[in-house]
Structures are given as structure tokens and as C-alpha cells.
PDB file of N, CA, C and O in Angstrom:
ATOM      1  N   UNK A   1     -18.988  28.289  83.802  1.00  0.00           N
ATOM      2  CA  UNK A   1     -17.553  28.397  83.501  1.00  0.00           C
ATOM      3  C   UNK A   1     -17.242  29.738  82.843  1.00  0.00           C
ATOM      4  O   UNK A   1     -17.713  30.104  81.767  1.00  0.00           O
ATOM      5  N   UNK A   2     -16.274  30.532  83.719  1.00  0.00           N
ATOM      6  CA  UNK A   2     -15.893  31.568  82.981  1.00  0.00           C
ATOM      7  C   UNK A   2     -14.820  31.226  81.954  1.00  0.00           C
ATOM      8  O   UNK A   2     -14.479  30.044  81.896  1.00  0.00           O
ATOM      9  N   UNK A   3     -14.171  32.215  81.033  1.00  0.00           N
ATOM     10  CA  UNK A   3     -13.093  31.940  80.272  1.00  0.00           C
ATOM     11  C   UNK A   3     -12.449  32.726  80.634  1.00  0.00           C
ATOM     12  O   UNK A   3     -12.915  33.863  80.709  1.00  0.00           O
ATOM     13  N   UNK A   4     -11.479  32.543  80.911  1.00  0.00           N
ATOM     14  CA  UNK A   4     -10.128  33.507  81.501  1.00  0.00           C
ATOM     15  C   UNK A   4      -8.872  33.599  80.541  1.00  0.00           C
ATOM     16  O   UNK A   4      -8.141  32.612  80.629  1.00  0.00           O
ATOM     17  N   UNK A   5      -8.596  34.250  79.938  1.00  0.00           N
ATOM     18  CA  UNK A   5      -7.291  34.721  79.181  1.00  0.00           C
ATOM     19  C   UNK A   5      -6.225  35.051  80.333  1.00  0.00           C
ATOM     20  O   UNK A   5      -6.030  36.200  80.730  1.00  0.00           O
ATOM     21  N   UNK A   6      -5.463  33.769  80.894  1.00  0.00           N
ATOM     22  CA  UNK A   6      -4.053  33.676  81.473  1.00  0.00           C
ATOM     23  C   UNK A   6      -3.073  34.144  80.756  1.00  0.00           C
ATOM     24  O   UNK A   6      -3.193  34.128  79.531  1.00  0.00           O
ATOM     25  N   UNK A   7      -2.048  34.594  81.281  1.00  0.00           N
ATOM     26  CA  UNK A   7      -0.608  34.474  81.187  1.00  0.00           C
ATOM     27  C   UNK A   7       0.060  33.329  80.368  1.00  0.00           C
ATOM     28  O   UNK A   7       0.884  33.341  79.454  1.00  0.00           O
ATOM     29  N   UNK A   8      -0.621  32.303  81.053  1.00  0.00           N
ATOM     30  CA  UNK A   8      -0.048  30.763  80.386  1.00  0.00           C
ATOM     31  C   UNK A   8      -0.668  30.634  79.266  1.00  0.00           C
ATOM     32  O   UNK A   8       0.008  30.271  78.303  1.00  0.00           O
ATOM     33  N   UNK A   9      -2.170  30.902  79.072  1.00  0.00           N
ATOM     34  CA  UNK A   9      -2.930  30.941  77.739  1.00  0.00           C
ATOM     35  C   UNK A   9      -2.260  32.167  76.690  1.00  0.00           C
ATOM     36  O   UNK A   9      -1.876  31.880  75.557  1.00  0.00           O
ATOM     37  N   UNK A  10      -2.213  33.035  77.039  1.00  0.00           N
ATOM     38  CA  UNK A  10      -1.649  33.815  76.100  1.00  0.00           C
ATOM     39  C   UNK A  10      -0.028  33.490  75.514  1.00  0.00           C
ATOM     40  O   UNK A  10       0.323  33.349  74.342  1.00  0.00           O
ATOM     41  N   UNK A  11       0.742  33.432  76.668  1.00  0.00           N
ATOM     42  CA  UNK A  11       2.389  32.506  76.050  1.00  0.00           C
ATOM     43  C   UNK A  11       1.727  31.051  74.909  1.00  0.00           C
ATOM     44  O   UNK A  11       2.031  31.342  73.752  1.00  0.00           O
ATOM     45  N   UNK A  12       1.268  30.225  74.940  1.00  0.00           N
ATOM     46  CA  UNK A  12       0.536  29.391  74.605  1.00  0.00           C
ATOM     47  C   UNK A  12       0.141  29.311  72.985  1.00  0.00           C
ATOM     48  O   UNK A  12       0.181  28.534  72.031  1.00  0.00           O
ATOM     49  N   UNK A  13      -0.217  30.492  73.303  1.00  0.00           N
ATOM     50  CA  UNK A  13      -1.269  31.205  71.835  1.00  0.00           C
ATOM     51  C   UNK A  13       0.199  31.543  70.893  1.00  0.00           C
ATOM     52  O   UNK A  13       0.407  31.066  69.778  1.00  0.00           O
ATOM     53  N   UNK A  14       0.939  32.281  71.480  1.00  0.00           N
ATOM     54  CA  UNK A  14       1.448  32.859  70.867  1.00  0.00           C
ATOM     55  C   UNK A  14       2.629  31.876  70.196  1.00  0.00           C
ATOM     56  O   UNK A  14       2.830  32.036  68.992  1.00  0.00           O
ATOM     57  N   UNK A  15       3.393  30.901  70.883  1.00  0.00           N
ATOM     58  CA  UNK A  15       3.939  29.932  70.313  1.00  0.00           C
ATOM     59  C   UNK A  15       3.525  29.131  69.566  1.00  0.00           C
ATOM     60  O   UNK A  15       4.349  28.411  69.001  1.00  0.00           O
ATOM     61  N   UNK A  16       1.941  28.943  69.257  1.00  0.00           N
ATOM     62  CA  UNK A  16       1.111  28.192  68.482  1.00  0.00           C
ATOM     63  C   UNK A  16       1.376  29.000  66.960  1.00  0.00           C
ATOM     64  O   UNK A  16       1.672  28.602  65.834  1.00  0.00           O
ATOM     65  N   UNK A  17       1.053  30.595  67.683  1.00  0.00           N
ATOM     66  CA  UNK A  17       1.245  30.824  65.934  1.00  0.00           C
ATOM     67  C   UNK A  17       2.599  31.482  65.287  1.00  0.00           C
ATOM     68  O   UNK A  17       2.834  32.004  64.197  1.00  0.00           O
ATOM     69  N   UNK A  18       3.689  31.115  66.916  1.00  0.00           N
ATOM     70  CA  UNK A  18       4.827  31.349  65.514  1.00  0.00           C
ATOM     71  C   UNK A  18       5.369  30.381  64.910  1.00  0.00           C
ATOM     72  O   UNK A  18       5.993  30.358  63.848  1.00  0.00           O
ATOM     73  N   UNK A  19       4.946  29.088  66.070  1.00  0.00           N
ATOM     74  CA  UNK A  19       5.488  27.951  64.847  1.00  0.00           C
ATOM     75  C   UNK A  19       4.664  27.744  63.945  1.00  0.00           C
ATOM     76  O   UNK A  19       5.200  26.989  63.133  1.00  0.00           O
ATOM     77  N   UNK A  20       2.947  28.175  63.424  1.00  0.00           N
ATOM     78  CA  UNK A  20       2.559  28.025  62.591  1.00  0.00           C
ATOM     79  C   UNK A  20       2.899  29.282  61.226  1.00  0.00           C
ATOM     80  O   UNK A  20       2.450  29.381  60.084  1.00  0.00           O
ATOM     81  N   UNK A  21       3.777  30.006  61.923  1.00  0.00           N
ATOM     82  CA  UNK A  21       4.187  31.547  60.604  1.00  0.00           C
ATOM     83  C   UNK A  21       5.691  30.762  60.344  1.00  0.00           C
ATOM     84  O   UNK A  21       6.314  31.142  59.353  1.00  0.00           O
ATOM     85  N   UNK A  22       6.280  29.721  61.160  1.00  0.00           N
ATOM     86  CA  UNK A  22       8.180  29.227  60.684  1.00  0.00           C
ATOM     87  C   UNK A  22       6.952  27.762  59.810  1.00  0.00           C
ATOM     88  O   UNK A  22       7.422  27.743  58.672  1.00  0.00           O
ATOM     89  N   UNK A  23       6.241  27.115  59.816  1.00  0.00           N
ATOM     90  CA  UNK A  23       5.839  25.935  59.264  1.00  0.00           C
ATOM     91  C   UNK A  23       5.110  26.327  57.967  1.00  0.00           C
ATOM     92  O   UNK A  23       4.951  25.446  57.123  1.00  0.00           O
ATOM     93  N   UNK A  24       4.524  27.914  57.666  1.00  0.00           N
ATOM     94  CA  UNK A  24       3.526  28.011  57.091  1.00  0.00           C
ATOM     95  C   UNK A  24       4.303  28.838  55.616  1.00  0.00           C
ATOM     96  O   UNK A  24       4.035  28.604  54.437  1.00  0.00           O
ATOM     97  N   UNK A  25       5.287  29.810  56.142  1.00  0.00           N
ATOM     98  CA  UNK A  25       6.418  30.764  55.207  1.00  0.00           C
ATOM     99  C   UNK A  25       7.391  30.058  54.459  1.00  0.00           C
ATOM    100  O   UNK A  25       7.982  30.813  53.687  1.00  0.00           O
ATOM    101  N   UNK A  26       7.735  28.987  54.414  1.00  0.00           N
ATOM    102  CA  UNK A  26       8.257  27.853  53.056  1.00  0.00           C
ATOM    103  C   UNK A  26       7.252  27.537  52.404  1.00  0.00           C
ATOM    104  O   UNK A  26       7.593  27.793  51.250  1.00  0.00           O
ATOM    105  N   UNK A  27       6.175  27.127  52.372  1.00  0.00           N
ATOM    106  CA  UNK A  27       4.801  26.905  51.742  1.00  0.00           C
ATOM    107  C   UNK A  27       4.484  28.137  50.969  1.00  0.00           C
ATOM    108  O   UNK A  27       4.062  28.047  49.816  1.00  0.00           O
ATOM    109  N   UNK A  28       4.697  29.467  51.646  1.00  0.00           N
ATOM    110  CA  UNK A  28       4.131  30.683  50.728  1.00  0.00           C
ATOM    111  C   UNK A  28       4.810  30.898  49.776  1.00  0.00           C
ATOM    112  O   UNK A  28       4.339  31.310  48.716  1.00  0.00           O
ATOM    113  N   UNK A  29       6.353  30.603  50.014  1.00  0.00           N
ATOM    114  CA  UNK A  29       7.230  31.106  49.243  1.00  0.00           C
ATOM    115  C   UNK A  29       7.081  30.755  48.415  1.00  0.00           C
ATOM    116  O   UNK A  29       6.691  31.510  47.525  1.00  0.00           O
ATOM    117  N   UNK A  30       7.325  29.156  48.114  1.00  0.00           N
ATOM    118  CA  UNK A  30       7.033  27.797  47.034  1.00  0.00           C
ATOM    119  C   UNK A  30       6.196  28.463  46.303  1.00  0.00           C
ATOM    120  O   UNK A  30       6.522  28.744  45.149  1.00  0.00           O
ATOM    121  N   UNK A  31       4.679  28.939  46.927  1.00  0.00           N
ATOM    122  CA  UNK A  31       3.654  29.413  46.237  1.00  0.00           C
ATOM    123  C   UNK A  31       3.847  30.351  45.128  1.00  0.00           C
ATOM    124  O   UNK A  31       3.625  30.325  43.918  1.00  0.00           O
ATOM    125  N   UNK A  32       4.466  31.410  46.183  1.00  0.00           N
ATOM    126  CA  UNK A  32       4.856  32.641  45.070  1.00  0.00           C
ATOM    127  C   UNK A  32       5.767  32.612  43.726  1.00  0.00           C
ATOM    128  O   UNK A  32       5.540  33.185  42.661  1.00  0.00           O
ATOM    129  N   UNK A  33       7.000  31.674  44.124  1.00  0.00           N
ATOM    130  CA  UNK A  33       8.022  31.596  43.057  1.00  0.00           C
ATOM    131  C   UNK A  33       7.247  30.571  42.070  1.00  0.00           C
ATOM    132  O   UNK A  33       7.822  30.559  40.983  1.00  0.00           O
ATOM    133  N   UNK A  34       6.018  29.626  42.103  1.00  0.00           N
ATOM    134  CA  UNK A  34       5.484  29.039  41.547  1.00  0.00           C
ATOM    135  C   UNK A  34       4.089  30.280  40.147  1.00  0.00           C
ATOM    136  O   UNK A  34       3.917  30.284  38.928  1.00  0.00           O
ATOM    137  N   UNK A  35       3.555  30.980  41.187  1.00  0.00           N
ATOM    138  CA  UNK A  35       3.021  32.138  40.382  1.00  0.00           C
ATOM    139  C   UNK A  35       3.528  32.770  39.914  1.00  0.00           C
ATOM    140  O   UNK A  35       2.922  33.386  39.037  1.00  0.00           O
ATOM    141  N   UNK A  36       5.117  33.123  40.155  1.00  0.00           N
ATOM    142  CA  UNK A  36       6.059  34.083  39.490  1.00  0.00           C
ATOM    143  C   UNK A  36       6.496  33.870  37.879  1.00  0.00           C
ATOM    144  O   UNK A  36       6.532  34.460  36.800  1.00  0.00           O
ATOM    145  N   UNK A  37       6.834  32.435  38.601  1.00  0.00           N
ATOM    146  CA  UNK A  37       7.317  31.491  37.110  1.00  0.00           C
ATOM    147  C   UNK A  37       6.421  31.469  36.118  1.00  0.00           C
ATOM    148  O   UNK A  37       6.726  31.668  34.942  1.00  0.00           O
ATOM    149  N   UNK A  38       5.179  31.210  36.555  1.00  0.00           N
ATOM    150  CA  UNK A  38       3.900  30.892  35.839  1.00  0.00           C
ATOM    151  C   UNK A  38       3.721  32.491  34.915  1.00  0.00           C
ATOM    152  O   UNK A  38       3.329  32.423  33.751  1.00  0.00           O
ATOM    153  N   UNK A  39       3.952  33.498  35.369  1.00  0.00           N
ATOM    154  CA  UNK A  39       3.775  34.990  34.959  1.00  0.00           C
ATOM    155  C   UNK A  39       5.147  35.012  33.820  1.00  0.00           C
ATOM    156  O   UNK A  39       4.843  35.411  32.696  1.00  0.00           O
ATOM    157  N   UNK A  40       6.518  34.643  34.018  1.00  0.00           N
ATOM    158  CA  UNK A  40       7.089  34.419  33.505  1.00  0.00           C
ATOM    159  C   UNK A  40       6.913  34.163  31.873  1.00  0.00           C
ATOM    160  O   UNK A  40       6.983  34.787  30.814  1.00  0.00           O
ATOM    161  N   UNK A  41       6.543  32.375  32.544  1.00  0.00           N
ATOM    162  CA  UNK A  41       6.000  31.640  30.838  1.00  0.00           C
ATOM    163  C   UNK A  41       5.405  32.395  30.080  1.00  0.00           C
ATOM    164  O   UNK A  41       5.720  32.889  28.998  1.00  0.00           O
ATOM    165  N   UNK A  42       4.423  32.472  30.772  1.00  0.00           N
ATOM    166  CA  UNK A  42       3.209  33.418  29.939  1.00  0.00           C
ATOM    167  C   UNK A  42       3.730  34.410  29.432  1.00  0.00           C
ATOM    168  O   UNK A  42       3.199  34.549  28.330  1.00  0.00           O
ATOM    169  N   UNK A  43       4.582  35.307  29.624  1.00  0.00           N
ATOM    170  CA  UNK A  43       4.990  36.247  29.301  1.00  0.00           C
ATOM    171  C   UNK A  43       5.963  35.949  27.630  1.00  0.00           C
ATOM    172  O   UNK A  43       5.855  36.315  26.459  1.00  0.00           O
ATOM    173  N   UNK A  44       6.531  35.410  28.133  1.00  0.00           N
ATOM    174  CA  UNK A  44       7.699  34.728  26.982  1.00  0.00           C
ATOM    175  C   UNK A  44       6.691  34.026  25.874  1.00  0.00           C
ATOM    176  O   UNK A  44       7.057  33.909  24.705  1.00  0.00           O
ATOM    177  N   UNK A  45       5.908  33.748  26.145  1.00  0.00           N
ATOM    178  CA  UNK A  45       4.716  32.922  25.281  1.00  0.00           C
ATOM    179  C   UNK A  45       4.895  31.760  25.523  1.00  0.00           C
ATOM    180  O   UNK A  45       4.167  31.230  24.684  1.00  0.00           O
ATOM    181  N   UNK A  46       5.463  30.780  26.215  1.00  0.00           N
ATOM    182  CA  UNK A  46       5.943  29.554  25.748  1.00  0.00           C
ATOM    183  C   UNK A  46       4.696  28.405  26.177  1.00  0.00           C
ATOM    184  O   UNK A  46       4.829  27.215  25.894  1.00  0.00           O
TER     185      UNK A  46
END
């Protein structure tokens, strides 16, 4: 069996990972404004 990189495989691929960059970029964000805050506190001393 060869492996062949199609047309259809590549369209394929590529919808795989932009709905995994629209499913994955609310999660980072959360992340960041969560480390932000956290830098925050700390800062203020509290």
C-alpha cells in the first residue's frame, strides 16, 4: 500500500484543523485571562 496525499486528503486535513484552531482559541483565551489575573493578584499582594 502506497500513501497518497489527495486533493480530498489534503481539503480534509485542513478542515480538521480549522475546526480544531475555532474549538481550541476559547480554551486559550480562558487560559490566558486566567494567568493574567493570577499575575494580577500577585502583584497587588492579595
Amino acid at each position: 500500500m502506497k500513501f497518497k496525499i489527495t486533493k480530498d486528503w489534503v481539503k480534509s486535513f485542513f478542515v480538521i484543523i480549522m475546526l480544531l484552531v475555532i474549538t481550541l482559541e476559547p480554551t486559550v483565551d480562558l487560559v490566558g485571562r486566567i494567568i493574567k489575573t493570577r499575575r494580577v493578584v500577585e502583584k497587588q499582594g492579595l
